[in-house]
C-alpha positions as CSV (number, residue, x, y, z in Angstrom):
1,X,-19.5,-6.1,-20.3
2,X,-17.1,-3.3,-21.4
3,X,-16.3,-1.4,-18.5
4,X,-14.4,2.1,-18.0
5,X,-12.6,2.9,-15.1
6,X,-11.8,6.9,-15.4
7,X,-9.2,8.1,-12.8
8,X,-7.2,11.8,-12.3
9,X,-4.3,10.3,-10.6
10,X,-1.3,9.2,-12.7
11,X,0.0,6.1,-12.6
12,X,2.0,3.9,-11.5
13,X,1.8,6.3,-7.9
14,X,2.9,5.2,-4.6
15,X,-0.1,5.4,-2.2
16,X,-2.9,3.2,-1.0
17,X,-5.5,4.9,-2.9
18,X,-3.4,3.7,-6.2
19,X,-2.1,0.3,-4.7
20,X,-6.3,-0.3,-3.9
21,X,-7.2,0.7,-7.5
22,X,-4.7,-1.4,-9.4
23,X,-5.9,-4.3,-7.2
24,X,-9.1,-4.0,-7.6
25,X,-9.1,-3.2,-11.8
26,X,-6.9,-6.1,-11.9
27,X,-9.4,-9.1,-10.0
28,X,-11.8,-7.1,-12.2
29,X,-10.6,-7.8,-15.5
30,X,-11.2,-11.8,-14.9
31,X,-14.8,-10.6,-15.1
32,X,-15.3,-7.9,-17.9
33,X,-13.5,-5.7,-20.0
34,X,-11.9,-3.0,-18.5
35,X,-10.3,-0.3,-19.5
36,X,-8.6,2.4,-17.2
37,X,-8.4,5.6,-18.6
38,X,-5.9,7.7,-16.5
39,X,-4.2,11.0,-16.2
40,X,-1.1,12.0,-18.0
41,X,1.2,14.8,-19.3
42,X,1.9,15.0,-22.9
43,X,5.6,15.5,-22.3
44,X,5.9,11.9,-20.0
45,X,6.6,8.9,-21.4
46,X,3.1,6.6,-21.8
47,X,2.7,4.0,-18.9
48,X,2.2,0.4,-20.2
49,X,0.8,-2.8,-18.8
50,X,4.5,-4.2,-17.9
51,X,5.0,-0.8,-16.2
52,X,2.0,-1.6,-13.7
53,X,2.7,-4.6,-13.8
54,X,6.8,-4.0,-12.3
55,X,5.6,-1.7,-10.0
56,X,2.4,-3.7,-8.4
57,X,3.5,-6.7,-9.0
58,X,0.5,-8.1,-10.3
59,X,-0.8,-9.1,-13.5
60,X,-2.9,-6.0,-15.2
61,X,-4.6,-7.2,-17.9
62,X,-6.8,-4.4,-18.6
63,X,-6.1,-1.6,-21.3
64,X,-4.8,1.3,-20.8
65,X,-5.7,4.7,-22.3
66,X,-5.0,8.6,-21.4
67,X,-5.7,12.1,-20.7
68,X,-3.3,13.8,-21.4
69,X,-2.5,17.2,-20.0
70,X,-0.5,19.9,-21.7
71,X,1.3,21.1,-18.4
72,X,1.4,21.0,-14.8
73,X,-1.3,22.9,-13.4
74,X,-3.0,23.6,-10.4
75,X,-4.3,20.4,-9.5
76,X,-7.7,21.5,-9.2
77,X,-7.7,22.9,-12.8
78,X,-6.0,19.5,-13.5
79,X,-9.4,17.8,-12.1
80,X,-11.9,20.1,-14.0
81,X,-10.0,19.3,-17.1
82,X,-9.6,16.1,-17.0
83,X,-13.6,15.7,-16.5
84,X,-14.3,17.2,-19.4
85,X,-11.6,15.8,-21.7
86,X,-12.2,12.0,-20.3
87,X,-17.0,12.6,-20.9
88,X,-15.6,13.7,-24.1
89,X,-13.4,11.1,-25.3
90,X,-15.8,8.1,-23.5
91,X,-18.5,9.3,-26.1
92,X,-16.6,7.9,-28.8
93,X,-16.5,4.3,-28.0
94,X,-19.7,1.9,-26.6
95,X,-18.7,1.5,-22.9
96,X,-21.6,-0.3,-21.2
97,X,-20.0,2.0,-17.6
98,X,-18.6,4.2,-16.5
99,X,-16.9,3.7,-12.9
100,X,-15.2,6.8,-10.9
101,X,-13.8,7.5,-7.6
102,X,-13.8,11.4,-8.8
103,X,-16.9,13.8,-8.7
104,X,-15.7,15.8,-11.3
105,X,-16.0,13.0,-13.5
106,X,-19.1,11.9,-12.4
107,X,-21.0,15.2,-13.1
108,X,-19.1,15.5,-16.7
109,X,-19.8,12.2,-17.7
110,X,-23.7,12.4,-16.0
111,X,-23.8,15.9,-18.1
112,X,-22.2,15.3,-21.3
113,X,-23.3,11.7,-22.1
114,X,-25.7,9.2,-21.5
115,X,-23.6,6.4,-19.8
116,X,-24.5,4.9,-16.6
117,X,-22.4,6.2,-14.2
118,X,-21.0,4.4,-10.6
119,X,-19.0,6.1,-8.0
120,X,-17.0,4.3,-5.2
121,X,-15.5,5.9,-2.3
122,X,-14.0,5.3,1.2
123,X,-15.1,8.6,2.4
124,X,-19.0,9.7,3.4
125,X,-19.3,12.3,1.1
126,X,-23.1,13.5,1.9
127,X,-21.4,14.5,5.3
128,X,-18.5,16.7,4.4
129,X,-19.8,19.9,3.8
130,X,-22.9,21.9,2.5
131,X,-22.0,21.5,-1.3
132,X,-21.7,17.9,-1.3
133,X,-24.5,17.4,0.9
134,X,-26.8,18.8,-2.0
135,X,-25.0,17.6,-4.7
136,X,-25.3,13.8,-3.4
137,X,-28.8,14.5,-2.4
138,X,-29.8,15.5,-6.3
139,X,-27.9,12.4,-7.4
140,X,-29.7,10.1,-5.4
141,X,-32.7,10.8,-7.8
142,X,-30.7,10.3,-11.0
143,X,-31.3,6.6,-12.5
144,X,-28.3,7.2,-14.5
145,X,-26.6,7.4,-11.2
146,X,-26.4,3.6,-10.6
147,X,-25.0,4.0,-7.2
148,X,-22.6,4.0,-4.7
149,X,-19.0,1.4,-3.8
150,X,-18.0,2.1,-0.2
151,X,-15.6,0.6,1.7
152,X,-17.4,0.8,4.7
153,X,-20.8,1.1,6.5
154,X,-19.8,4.0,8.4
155,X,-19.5,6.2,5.0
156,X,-22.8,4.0,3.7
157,X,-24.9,6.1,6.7
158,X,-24.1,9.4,5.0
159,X,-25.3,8.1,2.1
160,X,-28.7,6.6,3.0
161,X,-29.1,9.6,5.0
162,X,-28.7,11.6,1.9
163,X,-31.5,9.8,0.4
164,X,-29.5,6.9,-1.4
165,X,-32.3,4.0,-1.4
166,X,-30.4,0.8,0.2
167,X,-29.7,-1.2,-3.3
168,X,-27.8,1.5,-4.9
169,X,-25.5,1.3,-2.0
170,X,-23.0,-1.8,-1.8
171,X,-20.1,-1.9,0.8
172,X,-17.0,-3.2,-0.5
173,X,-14.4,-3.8,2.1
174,X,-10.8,-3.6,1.0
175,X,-9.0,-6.9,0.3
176,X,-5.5,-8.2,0.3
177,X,-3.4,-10.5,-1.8
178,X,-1.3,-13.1,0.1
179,X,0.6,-14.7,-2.9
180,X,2.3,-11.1,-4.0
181,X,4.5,-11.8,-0.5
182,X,7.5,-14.6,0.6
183,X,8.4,-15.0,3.9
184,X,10.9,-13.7,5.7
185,X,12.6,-14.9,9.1
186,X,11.7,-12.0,11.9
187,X,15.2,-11.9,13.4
188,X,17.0,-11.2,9.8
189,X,14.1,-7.9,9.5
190,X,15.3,-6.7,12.9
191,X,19.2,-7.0,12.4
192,X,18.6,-5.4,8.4
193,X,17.2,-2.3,10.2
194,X,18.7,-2.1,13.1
195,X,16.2,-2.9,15.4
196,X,16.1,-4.5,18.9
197,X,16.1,-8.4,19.2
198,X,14.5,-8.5,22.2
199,X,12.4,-5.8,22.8
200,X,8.7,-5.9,21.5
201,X,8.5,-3.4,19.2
202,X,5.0,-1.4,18.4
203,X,5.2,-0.2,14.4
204,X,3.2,2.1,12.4
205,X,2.6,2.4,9.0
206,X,1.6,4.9,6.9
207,X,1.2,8.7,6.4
208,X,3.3,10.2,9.2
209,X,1.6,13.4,9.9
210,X,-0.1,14.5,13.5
211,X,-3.2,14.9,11.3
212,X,-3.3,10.8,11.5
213,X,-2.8,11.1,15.5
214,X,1.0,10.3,15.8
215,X,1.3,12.4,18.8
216,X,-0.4,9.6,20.6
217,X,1.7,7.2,20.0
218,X,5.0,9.6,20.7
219,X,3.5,9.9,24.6
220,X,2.9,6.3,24.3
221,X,6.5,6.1,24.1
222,X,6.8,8.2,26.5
223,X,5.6,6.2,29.1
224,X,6.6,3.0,28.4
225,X,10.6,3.7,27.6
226,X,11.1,0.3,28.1
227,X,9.6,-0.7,24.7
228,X,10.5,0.0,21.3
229,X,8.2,2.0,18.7
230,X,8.8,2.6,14.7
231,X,7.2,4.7,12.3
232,X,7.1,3.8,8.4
233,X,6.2,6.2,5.7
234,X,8.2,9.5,6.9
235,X,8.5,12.0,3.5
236,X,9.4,15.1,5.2
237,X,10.7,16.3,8.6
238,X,7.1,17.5,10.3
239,X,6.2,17.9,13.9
240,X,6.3,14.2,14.6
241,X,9.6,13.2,13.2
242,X,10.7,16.5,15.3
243,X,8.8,15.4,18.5
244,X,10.4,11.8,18.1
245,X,13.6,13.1,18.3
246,X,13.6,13.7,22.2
247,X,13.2,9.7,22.4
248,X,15.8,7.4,22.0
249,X,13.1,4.6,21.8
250,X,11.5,6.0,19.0
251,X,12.7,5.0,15.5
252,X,11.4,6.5,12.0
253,X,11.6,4.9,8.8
254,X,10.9,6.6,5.3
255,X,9.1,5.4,2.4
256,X,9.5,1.6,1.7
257,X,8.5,-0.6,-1.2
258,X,5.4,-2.9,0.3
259,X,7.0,-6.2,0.4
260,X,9.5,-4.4,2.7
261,X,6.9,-3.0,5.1
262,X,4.9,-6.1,5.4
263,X,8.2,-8.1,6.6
264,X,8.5,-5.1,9.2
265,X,4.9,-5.4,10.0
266,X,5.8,-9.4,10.3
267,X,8.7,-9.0,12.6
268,X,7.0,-6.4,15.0
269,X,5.1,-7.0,17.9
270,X,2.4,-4.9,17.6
271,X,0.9,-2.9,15.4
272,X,-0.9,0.5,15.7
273,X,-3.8,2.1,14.7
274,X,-3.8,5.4,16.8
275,X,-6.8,5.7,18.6
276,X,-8.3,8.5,18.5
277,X,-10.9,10.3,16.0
278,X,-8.9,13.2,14.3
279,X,-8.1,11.5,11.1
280,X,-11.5,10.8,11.1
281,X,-13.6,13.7,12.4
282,X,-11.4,15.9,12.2
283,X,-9.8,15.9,9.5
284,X,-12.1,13.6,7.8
285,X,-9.6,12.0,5.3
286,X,-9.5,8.9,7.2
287,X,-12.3,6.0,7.7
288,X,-11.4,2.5,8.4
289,X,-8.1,3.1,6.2
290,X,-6.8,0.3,4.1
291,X,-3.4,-0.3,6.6
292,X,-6.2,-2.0,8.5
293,X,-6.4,-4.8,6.5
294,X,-2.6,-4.9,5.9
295,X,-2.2,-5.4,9.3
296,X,-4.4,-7.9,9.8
297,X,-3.1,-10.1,7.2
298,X,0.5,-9.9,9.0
299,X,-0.4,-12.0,11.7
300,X,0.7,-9.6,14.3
301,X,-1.4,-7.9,16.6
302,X,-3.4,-4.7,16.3
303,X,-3.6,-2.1,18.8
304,X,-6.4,0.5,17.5
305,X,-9.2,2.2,18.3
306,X,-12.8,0.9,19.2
307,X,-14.8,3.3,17.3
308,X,-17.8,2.2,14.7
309,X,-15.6,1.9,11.0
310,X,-12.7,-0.2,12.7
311,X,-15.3,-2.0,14.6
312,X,-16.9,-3.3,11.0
313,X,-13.5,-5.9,10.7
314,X,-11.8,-5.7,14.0
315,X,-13.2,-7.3,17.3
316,X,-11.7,-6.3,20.7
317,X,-9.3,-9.2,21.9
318,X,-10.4,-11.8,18.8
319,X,-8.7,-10.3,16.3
320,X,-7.3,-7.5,17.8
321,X,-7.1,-5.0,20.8
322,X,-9.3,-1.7,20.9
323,X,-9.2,1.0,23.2
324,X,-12.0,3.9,23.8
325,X,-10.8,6.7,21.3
326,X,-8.8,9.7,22.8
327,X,-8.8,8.2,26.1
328,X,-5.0,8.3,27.4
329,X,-6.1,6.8,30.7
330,X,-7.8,3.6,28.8
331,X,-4.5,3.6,26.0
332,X,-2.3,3.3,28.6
333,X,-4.2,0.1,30.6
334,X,-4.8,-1.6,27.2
335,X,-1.4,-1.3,25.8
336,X,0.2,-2.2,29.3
337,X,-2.0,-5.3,28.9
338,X,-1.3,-6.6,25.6
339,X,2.3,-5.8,25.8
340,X,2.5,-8.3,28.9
341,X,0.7,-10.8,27.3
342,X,2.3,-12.3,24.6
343,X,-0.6,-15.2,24.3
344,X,-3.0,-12.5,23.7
345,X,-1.1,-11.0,21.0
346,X,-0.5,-13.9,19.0
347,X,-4.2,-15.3,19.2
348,X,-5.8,-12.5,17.6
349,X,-2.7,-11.8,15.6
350,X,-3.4,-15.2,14.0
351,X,-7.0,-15.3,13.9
352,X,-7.0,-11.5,12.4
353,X,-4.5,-13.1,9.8
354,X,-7.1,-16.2,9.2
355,X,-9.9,-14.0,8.0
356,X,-7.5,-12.4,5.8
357,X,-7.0,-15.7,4.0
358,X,-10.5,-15.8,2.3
359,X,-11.0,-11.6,2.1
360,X,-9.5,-11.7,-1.4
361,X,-9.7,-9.4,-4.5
362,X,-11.6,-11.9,-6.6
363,X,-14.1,-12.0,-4.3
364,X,-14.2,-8.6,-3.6
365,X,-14.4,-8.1,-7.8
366,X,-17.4,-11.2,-7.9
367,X,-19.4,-8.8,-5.4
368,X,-18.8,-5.8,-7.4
369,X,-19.8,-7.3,-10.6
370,X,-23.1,-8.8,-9.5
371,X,-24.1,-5.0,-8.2
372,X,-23.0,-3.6,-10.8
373,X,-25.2,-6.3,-13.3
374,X,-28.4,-6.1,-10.7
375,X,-28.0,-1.9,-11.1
376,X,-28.0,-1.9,-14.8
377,X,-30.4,-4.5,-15.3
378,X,-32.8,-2.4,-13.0
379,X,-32.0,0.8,-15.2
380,X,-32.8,-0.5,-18.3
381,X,-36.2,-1.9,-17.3
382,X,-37.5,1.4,-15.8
């Protein structure tokens, strides 16, 4: 099967989003013939296999191919025309897919050619706003439309309630590849950043922004100024690395290469997930976000929120501790709890870690592949 994977984000990049496609192109070109067909500018210097391959540190083995813009745009006009320019160029060669995370793309290529089309996304899209609503609706009665990757069952509802008939639907959750990382003692982690050798020490990882509910975890500190608490991922100095400032048991890191954050992730204590539903609800750009799952393989414990996405891979006190969202009464009890019991924290850190061991991107790739064979197999018989 010759596959196309069509994506308006450049790469190599340093985010999750990128980090989760490479990944998951990569366990997928052991099963088909991929191709990822990317954004680029026409000044840049092309991106090639070894390129990916030095920054992921995995092997990439599918091809690569680009769009290439003429100039930095608004990045909206950058989306729109990269739609159009990728439908255009797939309808010179005989993929068998297309496969998008990007809408754009999927209306182009729906419009412009007669490929089956499949979408994946971590978001629930039917339940953003008015537009999507009705768009997702009409695309539930396309057969072209093959369906739907999510990375959740939370964003699945919004689909189903949007019409999405249960088999063009697959959940997908996010993986993680234990061989890409070597150990590293805890106590050499603490002394290379400077942190405290005998304090536990409560990290997060990730976009550092109040949007993702930091502000929790600064009055967390607050209270408890006997523990220590780092932040990873800092790229600017916002409200949060302001509002850290006042605490001397605060400490903020900025943006490390991955190997180097899972050794801090290793060496803490615990690990947050701030519990509460802004990123979520609010500003609905997080649902069960992929540091979940990098957590969980660390072996350390999780401190998060009980809400329905987390609740899909995290159990409260077997493989990790959850609290009642935007409850400061029920945060404070919890963490007080699992900070004084360091039995507690290394059972579910360890069991969280176990299930990690057989959540793999093969597998994840072997699921994908059969949907995606069942989906076209049922298109071409209508």
């Amino acid at each position: 099967m010759k596959i196309a994977f069509v994506s308006d984000q450049f790469f190599p990049r340093t985010s999750a989003d990128s980090e989760q496609i490479i990944s998951s192109l990569s366990a997928l070109s052991d099963k088909a013939e991929v191709v990822l067909l990317s954004a680029s500018y026409l000044s840049q210097k092309k991106t090639h296999n070894a390129d990916l391959e030095k920054y992921y540190g995995r092997e990439c083995n599918f091809k690569l191919d680009f769009i290439d813009h003429l100039f930095k745009n608004i990045r909206g006009i950058e989306k729109l025309f990269f739609a159009l320019r990728s439908a255009i160029r797939l309808k010179k060669d005989d993929y068998e897919l297309i496969y998008t995370r990007n809408i754009p793309v999927v209306i182009a290529v729906l419009a412009l050619t007669n490929f089956p089309v499949l979408f994946e996304s971590y978001r629930p899209w039917p339940n953003r706003n008015f537009f999507s609503n009705w768009l997702f609706k009409r695309l539930a009665k396309v057969d072209r439309f093959l369906g739907v990757i999510l990375h959740s069952n939370f964003a699945k509802q919004s689909f189903l309630d949007a019409g999405f008939k249960d088999e063009k639907l697959l959940v997908a959750h996010n993986a993680f590849d234990f061989t890409l990382y070597s150990e590293t003692k805890p106590e050499l982690v603490r002394k290379k950043f400077n942190l405290p050798e005998n304090r536990t020490i409560t990290t997060y990882s990730g976009r550092v922004t109040k949007k993702k509910g930091l502000l929790r975890m600064i009055d967390l500190a607050k209270t408890f100024p006997d523990h220590f608490f780092l932040i990873i991922g800092s790229e600017n100095y916002g409200e949060v690395e302001k509002k850290a400032e006042e605490y001397k048991n605060i400490k903020i890191l900025g943006w490390l290469d991955r190997k180097t954050v899972f050794s801090i992730l290793k060496a803490s204590d615990i690990l947050y997930i701030p519990p509460t539903l802004i990123a979520r609800d609010v500003s609905k750009n997080t649902v069960l976000p992929i540091k979940t799952f990098i957590y969980k393989a660390s072996g350390t414990a999780i401190f998060g929120p009980a809400v329905s996405d987390i609740k899909e891979v995290l159990e409260h006190k077997q493989n990790a501790y959850l609290v009642p969202p935007d409850d400061d009464k029920s945060e404070e009890i919890g963490f007080r709890e699992l900070v004084s019991d360091k039995v507690l924290r290394e059972r579910i850190g360890n069991e969280a870690s176990k299930q990690m061991r057989s959540n793999t991107w093969d597998s994840r790739a072997s699921k994908i592949i059969g949907f995606i064979y069942l989906r076209i197999n049922t298109l071409n018989s209508l």
